[in-house]
N, CA, C and O atoms as a DFTB+ gen file, in Angstrom:
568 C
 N C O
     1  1       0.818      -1.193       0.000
     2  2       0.000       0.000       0.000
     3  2       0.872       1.271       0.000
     4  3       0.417       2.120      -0.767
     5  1       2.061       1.664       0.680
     6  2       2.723       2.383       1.156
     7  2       3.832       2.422      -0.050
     8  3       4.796       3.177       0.074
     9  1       3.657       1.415      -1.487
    10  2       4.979       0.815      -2.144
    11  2       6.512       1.264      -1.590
    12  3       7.302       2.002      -2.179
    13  1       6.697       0.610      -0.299
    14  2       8.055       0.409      -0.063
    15  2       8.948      -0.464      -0.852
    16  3       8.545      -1.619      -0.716
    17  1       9.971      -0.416      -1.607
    18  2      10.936      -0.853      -2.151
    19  2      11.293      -2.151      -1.471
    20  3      11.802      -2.214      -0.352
    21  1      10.894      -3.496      -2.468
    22  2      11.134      -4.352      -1.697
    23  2      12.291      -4.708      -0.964
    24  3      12.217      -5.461       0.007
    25  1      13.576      -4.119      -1.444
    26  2      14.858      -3.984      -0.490
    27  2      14.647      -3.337       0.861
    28  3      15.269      -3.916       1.752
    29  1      14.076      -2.495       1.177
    30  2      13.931      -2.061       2.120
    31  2      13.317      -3.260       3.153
    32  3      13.814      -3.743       4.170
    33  1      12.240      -3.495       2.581
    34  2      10.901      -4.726       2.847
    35  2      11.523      -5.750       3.811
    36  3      11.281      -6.101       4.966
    37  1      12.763      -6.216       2.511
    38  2      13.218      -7.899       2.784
    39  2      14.376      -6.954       4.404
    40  3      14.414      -7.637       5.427
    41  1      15.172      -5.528       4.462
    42  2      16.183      -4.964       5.319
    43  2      15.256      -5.331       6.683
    44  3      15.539      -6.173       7.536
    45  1      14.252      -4.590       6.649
    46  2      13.080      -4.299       7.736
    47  2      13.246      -5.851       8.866
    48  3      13.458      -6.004      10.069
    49  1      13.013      -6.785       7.688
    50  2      12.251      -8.079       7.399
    51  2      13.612      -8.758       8.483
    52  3      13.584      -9.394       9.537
    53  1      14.279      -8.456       7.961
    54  2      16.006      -9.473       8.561
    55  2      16.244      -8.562       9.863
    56  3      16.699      -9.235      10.788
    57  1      16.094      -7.492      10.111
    58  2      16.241      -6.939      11.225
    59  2      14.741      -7.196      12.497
    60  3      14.861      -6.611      13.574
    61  1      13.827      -7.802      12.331
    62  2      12.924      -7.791      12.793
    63  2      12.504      -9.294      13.022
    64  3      11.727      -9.599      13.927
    65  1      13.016     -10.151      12.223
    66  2      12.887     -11.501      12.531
    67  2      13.433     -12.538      13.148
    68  3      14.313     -13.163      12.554
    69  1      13.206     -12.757      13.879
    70  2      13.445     -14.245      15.224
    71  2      14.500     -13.447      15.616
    72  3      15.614     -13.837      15.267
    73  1      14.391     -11.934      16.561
    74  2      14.963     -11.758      17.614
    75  2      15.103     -12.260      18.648
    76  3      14.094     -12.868      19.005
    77  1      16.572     -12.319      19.875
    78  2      16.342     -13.342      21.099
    79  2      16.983     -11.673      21.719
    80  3      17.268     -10.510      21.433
    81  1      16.909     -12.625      22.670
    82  2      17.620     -11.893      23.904
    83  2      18.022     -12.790      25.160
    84  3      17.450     -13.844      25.439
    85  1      19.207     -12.171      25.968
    86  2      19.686     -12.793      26.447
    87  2      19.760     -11.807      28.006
    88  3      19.792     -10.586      27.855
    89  1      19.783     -12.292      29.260
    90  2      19.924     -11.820      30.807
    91  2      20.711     -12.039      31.145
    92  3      20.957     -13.244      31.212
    93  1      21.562     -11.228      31.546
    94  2      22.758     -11.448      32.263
    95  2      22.942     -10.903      33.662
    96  3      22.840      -9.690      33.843
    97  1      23.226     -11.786      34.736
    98  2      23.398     -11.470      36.266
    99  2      25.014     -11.119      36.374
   100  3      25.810     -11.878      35.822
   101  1      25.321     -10.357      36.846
   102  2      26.650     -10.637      36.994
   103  2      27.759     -11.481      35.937
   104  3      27.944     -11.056      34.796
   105  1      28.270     -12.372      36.307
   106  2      28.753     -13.289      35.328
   107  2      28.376     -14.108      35.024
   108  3      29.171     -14.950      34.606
   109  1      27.335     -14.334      35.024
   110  2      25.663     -15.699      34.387
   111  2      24.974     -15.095      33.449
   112  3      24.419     -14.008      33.612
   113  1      24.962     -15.721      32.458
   114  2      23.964     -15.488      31.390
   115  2      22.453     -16.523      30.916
   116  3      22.390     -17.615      31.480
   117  1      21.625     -16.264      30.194
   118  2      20.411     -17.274      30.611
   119  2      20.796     -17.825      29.427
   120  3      21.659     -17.375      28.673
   121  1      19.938     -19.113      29.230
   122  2      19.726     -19.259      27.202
   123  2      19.179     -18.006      26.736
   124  3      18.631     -17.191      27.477
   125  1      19.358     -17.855      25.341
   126  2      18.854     -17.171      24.801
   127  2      17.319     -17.113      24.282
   128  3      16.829     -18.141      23.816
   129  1      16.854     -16.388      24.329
   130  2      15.323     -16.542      24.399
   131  2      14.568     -15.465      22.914
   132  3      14.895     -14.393      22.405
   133  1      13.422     -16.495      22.656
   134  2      12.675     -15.700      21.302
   135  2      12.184     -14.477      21.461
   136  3      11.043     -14.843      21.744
   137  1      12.107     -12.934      21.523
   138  2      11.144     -11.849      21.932
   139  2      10.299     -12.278      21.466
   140  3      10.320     -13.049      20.506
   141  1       9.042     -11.739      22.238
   142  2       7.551     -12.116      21.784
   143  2       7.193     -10.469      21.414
   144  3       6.140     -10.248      20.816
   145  1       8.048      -9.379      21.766
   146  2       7.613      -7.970      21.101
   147  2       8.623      -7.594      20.242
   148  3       9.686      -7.264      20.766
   149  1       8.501      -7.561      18.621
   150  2       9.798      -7.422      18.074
   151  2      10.663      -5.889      17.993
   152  3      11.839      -5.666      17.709
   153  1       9.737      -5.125      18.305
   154  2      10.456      -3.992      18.587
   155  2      10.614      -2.963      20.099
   156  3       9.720      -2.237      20.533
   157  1      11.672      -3.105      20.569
   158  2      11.791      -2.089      22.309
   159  2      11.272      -1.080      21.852
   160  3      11.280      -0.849      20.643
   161  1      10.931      -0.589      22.399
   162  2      10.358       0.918      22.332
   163  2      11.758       1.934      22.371
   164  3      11.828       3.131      22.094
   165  1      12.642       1.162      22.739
   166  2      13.785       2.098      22.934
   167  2      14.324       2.409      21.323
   168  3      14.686       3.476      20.828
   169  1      14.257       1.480      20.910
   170  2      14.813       1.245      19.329
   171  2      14.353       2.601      18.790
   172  3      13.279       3.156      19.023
   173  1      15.294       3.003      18.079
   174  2      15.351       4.155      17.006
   175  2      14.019       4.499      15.940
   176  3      13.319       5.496      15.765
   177  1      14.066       3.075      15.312
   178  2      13.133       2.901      14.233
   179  2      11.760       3.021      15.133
   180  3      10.713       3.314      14.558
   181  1      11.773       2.852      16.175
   182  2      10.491       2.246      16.349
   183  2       9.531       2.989      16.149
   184  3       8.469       2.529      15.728
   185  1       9.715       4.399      16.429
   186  2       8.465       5.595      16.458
   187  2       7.739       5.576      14.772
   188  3       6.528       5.574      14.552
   189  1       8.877       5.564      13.674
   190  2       8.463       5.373      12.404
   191  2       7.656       4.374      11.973
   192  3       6.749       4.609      11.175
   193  1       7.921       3.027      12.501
   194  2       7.277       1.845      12.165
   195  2       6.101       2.119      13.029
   196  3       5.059       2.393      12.435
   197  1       6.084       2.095      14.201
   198  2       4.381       2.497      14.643
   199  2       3.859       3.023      14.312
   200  3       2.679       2.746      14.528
   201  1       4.147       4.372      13.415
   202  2       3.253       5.169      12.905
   203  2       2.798       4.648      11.592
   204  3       1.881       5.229      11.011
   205  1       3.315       3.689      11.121
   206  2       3.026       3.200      10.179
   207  2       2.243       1.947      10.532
   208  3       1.757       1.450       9.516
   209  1       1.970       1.290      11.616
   210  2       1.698       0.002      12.030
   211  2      -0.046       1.044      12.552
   212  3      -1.089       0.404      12.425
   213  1      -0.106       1.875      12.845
   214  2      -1.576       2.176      13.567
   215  2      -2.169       3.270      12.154
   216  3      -3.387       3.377      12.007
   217  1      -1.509       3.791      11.491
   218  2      -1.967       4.395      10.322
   219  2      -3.326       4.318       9.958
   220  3      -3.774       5.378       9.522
   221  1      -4.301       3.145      10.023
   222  2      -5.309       3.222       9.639
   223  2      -6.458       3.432      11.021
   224  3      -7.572       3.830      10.679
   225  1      -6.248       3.193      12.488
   226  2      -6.818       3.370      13.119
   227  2      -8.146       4.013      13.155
   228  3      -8.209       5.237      13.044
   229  1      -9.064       3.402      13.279
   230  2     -10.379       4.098      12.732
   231  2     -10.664       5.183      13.372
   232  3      -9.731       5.344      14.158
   233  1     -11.533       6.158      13.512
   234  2     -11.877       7.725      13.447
   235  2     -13.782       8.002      13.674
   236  3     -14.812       7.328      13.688
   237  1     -13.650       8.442      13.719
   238  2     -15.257       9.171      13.641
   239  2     -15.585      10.252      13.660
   240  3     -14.984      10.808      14.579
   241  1     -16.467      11.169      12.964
   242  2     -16.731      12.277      12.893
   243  2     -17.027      12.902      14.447
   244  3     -16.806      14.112      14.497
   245  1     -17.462      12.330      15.654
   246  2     -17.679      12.944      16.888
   247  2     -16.787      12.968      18.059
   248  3     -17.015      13.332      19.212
   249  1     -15.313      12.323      17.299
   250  2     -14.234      12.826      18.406
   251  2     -13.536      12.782      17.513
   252  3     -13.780      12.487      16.343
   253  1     -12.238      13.193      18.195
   254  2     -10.334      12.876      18.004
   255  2     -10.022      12.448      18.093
   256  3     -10.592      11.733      18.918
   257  1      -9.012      11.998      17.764
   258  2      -7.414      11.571      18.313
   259  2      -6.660      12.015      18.450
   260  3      -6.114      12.761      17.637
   261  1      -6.250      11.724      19.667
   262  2      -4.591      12.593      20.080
   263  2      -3.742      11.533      19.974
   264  3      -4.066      10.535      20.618
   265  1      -2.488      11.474      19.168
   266  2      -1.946      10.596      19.531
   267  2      -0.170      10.762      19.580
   268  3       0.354      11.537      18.779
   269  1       0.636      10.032      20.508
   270  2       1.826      10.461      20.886
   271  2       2.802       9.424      20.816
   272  3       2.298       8.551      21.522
   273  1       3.810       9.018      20.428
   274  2       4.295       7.281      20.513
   275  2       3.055       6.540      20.370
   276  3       2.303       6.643      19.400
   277  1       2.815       5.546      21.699
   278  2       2.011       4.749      21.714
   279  2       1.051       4.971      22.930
   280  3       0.625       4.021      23.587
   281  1       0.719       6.337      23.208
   282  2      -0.389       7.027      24.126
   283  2      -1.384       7.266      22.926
   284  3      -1.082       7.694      21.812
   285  1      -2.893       6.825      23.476
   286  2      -3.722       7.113      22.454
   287  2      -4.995       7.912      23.551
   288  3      -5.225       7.402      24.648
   289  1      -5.585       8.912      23.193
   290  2      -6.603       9.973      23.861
   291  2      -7.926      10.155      22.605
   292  3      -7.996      10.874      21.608
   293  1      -8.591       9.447      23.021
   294  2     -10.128       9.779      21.887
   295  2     -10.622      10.910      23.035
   296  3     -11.105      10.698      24.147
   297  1     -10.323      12.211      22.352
   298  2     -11.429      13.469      22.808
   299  2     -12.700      13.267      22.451
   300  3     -12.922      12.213      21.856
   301  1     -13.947      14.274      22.730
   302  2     -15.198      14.528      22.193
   303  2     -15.609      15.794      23.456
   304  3     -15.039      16.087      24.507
   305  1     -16.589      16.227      22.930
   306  2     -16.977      17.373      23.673
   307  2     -18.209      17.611      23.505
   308  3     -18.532      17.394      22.337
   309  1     -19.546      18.169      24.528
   310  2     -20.943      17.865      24.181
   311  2     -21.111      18.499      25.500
   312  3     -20.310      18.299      26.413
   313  1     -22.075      19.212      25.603
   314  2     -22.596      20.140      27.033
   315  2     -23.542      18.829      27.536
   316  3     -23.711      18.755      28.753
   317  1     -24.115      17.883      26.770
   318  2     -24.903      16.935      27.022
   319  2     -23.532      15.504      27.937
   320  3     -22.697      15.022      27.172
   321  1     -23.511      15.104      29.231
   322  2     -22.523      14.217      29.242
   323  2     -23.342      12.789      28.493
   324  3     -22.687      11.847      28.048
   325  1     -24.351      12.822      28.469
   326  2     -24.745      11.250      27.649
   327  2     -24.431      11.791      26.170
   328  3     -24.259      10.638      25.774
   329  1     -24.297      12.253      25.471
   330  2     -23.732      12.495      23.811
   331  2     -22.581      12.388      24.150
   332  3     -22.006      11.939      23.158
   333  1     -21.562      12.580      25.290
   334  2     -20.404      12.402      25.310
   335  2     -19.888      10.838      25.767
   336  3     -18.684      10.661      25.582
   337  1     -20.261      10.261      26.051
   338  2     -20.081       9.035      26.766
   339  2     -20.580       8.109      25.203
   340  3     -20.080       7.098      24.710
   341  1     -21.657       8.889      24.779
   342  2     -22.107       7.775      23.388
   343  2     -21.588       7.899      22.628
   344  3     -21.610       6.868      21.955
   345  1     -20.749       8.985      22.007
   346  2     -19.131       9.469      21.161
   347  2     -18.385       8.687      21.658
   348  3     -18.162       7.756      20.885
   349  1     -17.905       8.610      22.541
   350  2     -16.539       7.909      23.169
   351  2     -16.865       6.269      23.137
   352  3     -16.019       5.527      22.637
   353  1     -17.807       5.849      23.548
   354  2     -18.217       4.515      23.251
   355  2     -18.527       3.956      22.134
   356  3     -18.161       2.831      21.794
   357  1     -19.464       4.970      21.271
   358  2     -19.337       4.340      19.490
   359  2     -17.601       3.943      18.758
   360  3     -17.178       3.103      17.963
   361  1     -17.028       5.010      19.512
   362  2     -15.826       4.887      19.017
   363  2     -14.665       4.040      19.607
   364  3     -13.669       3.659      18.992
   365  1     -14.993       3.798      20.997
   366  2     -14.716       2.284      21.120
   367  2     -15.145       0.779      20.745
   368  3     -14.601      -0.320      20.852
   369  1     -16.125       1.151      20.356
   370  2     -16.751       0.019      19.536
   371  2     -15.951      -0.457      17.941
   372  3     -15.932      -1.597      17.477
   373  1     -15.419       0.623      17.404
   374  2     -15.023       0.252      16.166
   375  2     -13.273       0.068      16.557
   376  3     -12.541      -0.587      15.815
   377  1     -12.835       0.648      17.633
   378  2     -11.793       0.743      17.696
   379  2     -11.716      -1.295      18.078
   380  3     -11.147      -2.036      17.277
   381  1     -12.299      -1.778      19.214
   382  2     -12.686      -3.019      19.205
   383  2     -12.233      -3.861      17.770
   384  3     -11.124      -4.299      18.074
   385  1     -12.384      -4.095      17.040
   386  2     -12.584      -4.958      15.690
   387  2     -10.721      -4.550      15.103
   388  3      -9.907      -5.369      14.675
   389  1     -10.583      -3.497      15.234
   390  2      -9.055      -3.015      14.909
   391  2      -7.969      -3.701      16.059
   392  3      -6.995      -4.420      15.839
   393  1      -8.455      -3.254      17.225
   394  2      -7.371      -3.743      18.104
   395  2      -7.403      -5.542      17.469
   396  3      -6.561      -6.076      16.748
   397  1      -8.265      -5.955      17.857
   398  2      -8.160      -7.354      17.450
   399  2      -7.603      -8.088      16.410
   400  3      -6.738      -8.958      16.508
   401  1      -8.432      -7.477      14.902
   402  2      -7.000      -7.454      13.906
   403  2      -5.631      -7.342      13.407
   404  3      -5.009      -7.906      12.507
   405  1      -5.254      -6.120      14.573
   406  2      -3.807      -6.337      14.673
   407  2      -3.037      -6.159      15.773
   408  3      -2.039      -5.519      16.106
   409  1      -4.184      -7.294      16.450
   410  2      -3.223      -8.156      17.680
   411  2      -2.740      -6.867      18.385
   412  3      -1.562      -6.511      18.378
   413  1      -3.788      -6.169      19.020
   414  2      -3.116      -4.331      20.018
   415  2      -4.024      -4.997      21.382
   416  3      -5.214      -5.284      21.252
   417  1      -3.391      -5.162      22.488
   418  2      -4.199      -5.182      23.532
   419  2      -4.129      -3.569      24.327
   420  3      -3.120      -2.884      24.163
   421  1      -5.043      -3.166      25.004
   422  2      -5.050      -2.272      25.791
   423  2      -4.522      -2.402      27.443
   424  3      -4.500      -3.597      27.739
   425  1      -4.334      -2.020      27.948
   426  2      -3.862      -1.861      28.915
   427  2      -4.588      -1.041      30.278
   428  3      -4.287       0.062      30.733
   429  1      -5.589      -1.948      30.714
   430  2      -6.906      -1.294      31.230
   431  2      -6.149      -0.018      32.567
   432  3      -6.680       1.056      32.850
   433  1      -5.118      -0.440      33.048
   434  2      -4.588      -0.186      34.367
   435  2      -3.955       0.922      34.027
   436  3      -3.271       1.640      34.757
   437  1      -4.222       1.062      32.781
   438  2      -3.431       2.742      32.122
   439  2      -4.650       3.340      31.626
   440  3      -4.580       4.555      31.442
   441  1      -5.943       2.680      31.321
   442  2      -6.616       3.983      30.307
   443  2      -7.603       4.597      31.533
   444  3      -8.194       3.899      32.357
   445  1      -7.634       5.802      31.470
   446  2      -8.406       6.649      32.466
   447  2      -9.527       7.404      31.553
   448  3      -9.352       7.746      30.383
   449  1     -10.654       7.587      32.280
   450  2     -11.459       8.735      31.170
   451  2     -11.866       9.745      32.429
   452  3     -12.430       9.559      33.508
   453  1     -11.173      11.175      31.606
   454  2     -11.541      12.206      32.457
   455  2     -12.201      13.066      31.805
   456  3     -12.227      13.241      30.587
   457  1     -12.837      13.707      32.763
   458  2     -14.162      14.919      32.165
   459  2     -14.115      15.846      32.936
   460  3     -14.016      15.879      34.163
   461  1     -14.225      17.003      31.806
   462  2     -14.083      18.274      32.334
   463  2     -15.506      19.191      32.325
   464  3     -16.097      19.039      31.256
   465  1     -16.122      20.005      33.155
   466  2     -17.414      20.604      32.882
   467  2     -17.224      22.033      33.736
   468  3     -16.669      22.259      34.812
   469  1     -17.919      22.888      32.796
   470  2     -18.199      24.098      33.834
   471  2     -18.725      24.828      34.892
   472  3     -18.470      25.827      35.565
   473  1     -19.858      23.628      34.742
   474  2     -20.774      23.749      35.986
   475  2     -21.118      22.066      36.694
   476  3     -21.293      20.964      36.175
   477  1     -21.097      22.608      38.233
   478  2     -20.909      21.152      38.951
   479  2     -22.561      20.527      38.694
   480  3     -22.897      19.684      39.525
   481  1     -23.206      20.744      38.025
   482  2     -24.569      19.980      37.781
   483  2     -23.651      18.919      36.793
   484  3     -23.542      17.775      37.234
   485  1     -23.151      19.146      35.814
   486  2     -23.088      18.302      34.970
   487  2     -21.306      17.487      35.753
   488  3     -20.615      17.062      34.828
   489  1     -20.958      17.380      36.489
   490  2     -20.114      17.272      37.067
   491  2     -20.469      15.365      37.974
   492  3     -19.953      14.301      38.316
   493  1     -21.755      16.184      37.914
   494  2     -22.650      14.644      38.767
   495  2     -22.568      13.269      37.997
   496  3     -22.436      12.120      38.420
   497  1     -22.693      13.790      36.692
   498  2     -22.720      12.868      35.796
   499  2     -21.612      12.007      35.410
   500  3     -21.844      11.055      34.664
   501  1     -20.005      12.315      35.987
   502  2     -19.064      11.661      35.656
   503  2     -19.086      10.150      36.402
   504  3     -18.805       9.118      35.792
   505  1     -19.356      10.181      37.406
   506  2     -19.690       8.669      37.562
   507  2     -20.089       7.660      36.726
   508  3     -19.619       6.532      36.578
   509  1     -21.215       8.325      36.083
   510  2     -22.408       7.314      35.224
   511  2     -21.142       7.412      34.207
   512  3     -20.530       6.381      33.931
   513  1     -20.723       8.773      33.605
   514  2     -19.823       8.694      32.198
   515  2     -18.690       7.595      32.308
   516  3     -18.405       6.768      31.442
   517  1     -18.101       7.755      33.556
   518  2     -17.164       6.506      33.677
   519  2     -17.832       5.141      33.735
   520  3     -17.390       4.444      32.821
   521  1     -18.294       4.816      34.113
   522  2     -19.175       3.223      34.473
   523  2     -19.092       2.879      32.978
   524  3     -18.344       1.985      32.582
   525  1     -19.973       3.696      32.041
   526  2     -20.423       3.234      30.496
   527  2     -18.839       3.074      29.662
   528  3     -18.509       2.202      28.859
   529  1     -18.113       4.130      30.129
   530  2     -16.612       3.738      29.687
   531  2     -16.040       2.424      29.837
   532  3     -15.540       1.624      29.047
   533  1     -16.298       2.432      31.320
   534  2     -15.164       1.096      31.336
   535  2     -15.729       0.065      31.088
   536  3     -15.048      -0.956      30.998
   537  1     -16.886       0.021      30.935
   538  2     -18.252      -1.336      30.916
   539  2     -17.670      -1.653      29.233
   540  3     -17.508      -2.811      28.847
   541  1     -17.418      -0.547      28.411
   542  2     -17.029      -0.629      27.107
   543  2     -15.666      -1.681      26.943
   544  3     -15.575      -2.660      26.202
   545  1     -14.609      -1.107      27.933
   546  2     -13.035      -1.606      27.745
   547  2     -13.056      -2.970      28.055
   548  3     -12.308      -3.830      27.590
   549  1     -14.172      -3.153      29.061
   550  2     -14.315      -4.537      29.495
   551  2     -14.174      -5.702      28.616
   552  3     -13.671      -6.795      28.877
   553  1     -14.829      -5.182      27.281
   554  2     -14.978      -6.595      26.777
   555  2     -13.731      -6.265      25.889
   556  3     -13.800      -6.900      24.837
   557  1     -12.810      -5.618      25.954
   558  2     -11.621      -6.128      25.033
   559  2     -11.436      -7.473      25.775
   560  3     -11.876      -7.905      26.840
   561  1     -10.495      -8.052      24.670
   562  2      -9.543      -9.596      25.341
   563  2      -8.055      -9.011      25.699
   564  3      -7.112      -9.120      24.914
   565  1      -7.973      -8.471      26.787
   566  2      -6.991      -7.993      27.601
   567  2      -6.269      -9.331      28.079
   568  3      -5.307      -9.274      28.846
């Protein structure tokens, strides 16, 4: 899709395949072992290839995306908090079917949903807004 040069393709390809790694204590080392994540986050390349690995991430006309490395923030905004909670949840719904396709788990113990309002009437409502949130994340396969 992207027509990368298959030299590049097959470079990518040899640098990315059946990586190990190895632990070392002191003067003990372990066997060497298969990574099950082929790229550290520390790695150079890596910011490029992710951006290319989430590229299609689905969207919706009633929020955003913010997105940073591998921090992801779906905004939306609505004086109504139920239009906001049903933005953020439609759009976890599609996000659902993507994560799964390419094998992205979430990380429940990191995603937070916060809400901001101007007046403490609608302030009441963040409870309920959170509940319908996380009731959503729930059914990933975490």
């Amino acid at each position: 899709m992207y027509k990368i040069p298959p030299n590049l393709v097959q470079l990518l390809n040899s640098y990315l395949d059946d990586r190990k790694f190895v632990v070392r204590i002191d003067n003990i080392s372990s066997e060497p072992k298969t990574m099950k994540v082929l790229i550290p986050q520390g790695e150079k390349i890596f910011p490029i290839l992710y951006s290319i690995y989430v590229n299609d991430i689905p969207t919706t006309h009633k929020t955003l995306l913010g997105m940073y490395a591998d921090d992801t923030a779906i905004l939306t905004r609505n004086k109504n908090p139920k239009y906001t909670a049903a933005a953020i949840n439609q759009h976890l719904e599609k996000l659902d079917d993507w994560f799964v396709k390419w094998k992205i788990t979430l990380n429940v113990s990191k995603t937070e949903a916060v809400y901001f309002a101007k007046d403490e009437k609608n302030i009441s409502q963040l409870s309920k807004l959170r509940t319908k949130l996380f009731l959503g994340l729930s059914k990933q396969n975490i």
